[in-house]
C-alpha positions in Angstrom: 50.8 -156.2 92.0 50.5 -159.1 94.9 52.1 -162.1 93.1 51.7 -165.7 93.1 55.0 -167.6 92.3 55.1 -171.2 90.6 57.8 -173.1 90.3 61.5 -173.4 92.0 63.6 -173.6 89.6 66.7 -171.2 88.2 64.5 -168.6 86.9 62.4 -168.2 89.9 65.3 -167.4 92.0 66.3 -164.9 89.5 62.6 -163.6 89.8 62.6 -163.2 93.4 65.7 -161.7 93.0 64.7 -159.2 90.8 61.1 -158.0 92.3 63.2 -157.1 95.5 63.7 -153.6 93.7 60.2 -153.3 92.4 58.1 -152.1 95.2 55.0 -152.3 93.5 55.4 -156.2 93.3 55.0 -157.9 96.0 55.5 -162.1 96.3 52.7 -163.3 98.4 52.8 -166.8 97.6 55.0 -169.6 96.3 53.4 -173.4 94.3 55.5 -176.0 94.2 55.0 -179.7 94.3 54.9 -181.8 96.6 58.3 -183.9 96.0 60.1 -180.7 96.3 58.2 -179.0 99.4 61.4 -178.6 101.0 62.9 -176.7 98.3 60.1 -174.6 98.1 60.1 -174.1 102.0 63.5 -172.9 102.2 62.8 -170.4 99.2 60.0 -168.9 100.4 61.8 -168.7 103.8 64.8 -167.4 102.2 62.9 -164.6 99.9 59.9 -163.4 102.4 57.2 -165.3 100.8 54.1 -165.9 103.9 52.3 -168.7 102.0 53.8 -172.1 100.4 51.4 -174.3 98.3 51.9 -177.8 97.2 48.5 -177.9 95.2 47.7 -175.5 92.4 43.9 -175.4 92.7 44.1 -174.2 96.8 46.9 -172.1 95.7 44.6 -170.1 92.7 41.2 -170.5 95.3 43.5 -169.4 98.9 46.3 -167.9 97.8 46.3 -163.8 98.6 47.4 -162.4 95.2 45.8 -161.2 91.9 48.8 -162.7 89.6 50.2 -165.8 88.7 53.6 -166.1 87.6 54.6 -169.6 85.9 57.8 -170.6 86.2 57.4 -174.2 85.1 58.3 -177.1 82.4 57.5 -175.7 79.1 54.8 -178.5 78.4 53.2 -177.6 81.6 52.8 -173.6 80.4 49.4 -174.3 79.1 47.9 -175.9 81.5 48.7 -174.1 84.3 47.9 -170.6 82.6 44.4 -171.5 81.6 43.4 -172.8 85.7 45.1 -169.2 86.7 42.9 -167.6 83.9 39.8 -169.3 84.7 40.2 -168.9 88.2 40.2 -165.3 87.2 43.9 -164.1 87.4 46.6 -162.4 85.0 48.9 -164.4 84.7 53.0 -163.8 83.4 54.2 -166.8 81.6 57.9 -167.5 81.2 59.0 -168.2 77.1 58.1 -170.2 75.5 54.4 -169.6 75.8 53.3 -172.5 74.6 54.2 -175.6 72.4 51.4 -175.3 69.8 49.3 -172.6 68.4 46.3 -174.2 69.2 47.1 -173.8 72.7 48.2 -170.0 72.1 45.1 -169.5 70.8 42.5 -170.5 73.2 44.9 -169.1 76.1 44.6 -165.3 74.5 40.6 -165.9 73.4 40.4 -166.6 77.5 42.4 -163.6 78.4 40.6 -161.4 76.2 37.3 -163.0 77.7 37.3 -162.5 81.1 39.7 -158.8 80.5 42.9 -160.6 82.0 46.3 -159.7 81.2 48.2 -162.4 79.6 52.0 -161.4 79.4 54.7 -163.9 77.8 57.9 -163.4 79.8 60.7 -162.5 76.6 62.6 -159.5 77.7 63.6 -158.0 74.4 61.2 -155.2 73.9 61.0 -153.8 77.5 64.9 -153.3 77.6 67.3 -150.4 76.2 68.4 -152.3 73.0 65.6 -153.2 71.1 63.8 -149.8 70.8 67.1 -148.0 69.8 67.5 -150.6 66.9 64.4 -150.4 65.6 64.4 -146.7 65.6 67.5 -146.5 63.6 67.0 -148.9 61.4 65.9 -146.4 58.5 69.8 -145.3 59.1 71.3 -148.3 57.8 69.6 -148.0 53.9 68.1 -151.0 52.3 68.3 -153.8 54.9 69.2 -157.0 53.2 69.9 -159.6 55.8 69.6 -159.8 59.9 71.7 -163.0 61.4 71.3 -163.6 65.3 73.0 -166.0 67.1 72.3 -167.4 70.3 75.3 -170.0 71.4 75.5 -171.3 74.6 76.9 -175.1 75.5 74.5 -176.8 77.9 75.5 -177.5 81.3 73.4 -180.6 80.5 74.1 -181.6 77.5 76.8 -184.4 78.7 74.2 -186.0 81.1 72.8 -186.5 77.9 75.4 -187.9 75.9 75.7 -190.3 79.0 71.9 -191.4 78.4 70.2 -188.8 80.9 67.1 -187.2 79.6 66.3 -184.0 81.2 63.4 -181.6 80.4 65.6 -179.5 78.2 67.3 -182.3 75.8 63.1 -184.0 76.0 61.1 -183.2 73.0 57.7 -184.3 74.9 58.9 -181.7 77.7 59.2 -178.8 74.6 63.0 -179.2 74.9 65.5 -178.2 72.5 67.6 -175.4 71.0 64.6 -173.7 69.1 62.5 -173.5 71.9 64.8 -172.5 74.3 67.1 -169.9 72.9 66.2 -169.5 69.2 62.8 -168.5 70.4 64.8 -165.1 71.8 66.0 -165.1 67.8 62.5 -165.5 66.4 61.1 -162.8 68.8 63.5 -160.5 67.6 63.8 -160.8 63.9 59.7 -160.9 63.8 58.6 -157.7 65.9 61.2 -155.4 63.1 60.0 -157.2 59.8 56.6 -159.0 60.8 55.1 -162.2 59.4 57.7 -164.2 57.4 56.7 -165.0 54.2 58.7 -167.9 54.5 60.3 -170.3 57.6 62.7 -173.3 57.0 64.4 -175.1 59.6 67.7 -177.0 59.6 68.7 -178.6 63.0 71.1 -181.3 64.6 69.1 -183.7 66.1 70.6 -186.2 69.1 69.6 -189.6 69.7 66.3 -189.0 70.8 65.2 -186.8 68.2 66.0 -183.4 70.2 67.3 -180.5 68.2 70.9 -180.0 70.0 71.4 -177.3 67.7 69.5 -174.9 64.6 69.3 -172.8 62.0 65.9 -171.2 61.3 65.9 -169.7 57.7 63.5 -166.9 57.0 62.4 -164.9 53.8 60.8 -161.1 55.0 60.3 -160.0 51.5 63.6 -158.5 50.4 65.1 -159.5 53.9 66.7 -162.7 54.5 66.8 -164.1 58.4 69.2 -166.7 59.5 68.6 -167.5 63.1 70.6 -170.0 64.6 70.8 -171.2 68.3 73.0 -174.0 70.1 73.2 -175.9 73.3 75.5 -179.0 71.8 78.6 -176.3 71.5 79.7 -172.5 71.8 80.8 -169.3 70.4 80.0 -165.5 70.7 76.7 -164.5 70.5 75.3 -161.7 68.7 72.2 -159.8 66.5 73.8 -158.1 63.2 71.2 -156.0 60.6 73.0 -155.4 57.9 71.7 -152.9 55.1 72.8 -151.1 52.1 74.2 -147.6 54.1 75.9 -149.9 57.0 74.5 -152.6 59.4 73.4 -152.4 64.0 75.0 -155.2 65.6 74.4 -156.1 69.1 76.8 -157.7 71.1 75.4 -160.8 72.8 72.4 -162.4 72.7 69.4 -160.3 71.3 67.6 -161.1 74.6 70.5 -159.7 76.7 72.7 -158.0 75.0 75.4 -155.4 76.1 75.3 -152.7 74.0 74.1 -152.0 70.3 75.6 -149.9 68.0 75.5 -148.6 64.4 78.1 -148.8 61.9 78.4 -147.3 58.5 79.9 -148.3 55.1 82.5 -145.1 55.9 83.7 -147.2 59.0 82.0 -144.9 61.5 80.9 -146.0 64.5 78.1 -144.9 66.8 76.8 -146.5 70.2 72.9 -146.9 70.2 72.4 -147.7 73.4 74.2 -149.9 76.3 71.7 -152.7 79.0 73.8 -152.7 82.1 71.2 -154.8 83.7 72.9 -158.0 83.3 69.8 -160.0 81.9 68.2 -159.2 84.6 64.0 -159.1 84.8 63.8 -156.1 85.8 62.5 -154.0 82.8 59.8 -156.4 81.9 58.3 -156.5 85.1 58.0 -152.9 86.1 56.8 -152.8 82.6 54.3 -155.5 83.4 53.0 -154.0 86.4 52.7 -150.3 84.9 50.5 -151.5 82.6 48.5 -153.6 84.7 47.9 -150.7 87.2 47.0 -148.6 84.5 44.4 -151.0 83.2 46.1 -151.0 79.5 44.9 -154.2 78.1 45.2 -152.5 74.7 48.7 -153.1 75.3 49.0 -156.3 77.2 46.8 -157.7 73.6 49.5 -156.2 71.4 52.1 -157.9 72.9 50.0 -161.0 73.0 49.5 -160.6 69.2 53.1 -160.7 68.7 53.5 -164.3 71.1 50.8 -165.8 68.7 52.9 -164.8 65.6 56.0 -166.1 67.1 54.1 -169.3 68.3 53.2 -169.9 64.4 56.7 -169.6 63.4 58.0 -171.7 65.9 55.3 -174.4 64.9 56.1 -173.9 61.4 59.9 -174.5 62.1 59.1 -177.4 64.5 57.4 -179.3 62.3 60.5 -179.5 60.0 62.3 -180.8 63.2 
């Protein structure tokens, strides 16, 4: 896979970082724009990167790769993914996909088009935790209730008490607590229970309207799912199924969690499976690129089946913001 980076921010440092142990990815070029050339410059100095681009459109015509990797302000997912599509790339898109389902929509009808693969960058299934849950799950009896909670205090969130607006505390920048870390919640609860018959949302909103902080309520038939995320305060994070036999907690965020483990109504305990990656990218993208060498699309469209129901509930929750 010869990729084509764009963005500079936090997470495409992590990337670089990551595909430096995946040999079958390669970094051939990096997008950024123009105001922040020299950022860009010194990254793809730092991280081996031969080409830097300040416009998109030469980057998708010149630029030597055959995926594009966006990196960028959640509003700005949409557009950018259907230019890399239509310029005839796959393209890996970093959560959340996009802020509508609209959007969702015509991106995966493009993908599925012109044969691309489309991948939404959300870790939980390509990692050690999720697939030992689910496959215990029958363990636990009659589930009756999952919880996940994803708190984390916002390194920004006192620039915005003082008045300063950044792109995560802006809701025209798809900002916020649901789509920035109850989205991991979301992703979760709905690939073990499906379509929610159900979705209520109750949130703190700041000044502007922003949600600093949320609870997304969901009915699954018998199951109730309470997913709440935070970036106005903090405590421990974790994922709990609970069920009539005993409940599977993980500890930490769903999304990068340390281990999960199974615990019965008798007190006994048993370990699951441990992620000693450190939240790293690592799983998804060798994942990614497996799949794309092998020419599954079949699998690539699953995946993107399950972004379009998550998009849906996200909307639905949203809209009650």
């Amino acid at each position: 896979m010869k990729l084509g980076v764009v963005g500079n921010g936090m997470i495409v440092g992590w990337l670089f970082r990551d595909i430096k142990v995946i040999p079958e990815i390669t970094a051939t070029a990096l997008c950024v724009r123009e105001k922040s050339r020299e950022k860009g410059t010194e990254l793809a100095k730092i991280n081996g990167v031969p080409e830097l681009y300040t416009d998109y459109g030469q980057f998708l015509a010149k630029g030597d790769f055959d995926t594009v990797y966006i990196g960028i302000a959640n509003r700005m997912h949409y557009s950018y993914v259907k230019q890399a599509l239509l310029a005839g790339k796959h393209v890996i898109c970093e959560k959340p996909f996009t802020l509508s389902t609209k959007e969702a929509g015509e991106l995966a009808r493009i993908a599925r088009e012109g044969q691309r693969f489309l991948w939404e960058a959300f870790k939980i299934p390509y990692g050690p935790l999720f697939p030992a849950v689910k496959e215990n799950l029958e363990k636990i009896g009659e589930i009756r209730m999952v919880q996940c909670n994803y708190s984390q205090f916002s390194s920004r969130y006192e620039r915005y008490q003082a008045g300063i607006i950044t792109p995560a505390f802006d809701p025209e920048c798809g900002g916020g607590s649901l789509y920035d870390l109850n989205i991991y919640n979301l992703h979760f609860v709905t690939a073990l229970f499906g379509r929610p018959d159900q979705v209520q949302y109750f949130a703190n909103q700041g000044y502007n309207g922003i949600d600093t902080s949320g609870t997304v309520v969901l009915r699954f038939g018998p199951v109730l799912g309470v997913c709440t995320a935070v970036k106005d305060s903090g405590s421990p994070c974790y994922g709990v199924i609970q069920g009539t036999k005993g409940y599977i907690r993980i500890q930490g965020p769903v999304s990068a969690g340390r281990f999960a483990e199974l615990v019965y109504n008798d007190g006994s305990v048993v370990r699951l499976a441990e992620d000693r990656t450190d939240g790293s990218l690592t799983d998804e993208l060798r994942v990614f690129e497996q799949k794309q060498r092998q020419g599954d699309l079949d699998f690539c469209y699953e995946m993107l089946e399950h972004t379009l129901l998550v998009e849906a509930v996200l909307e639905a929750a949203a809209q009650q913001r």
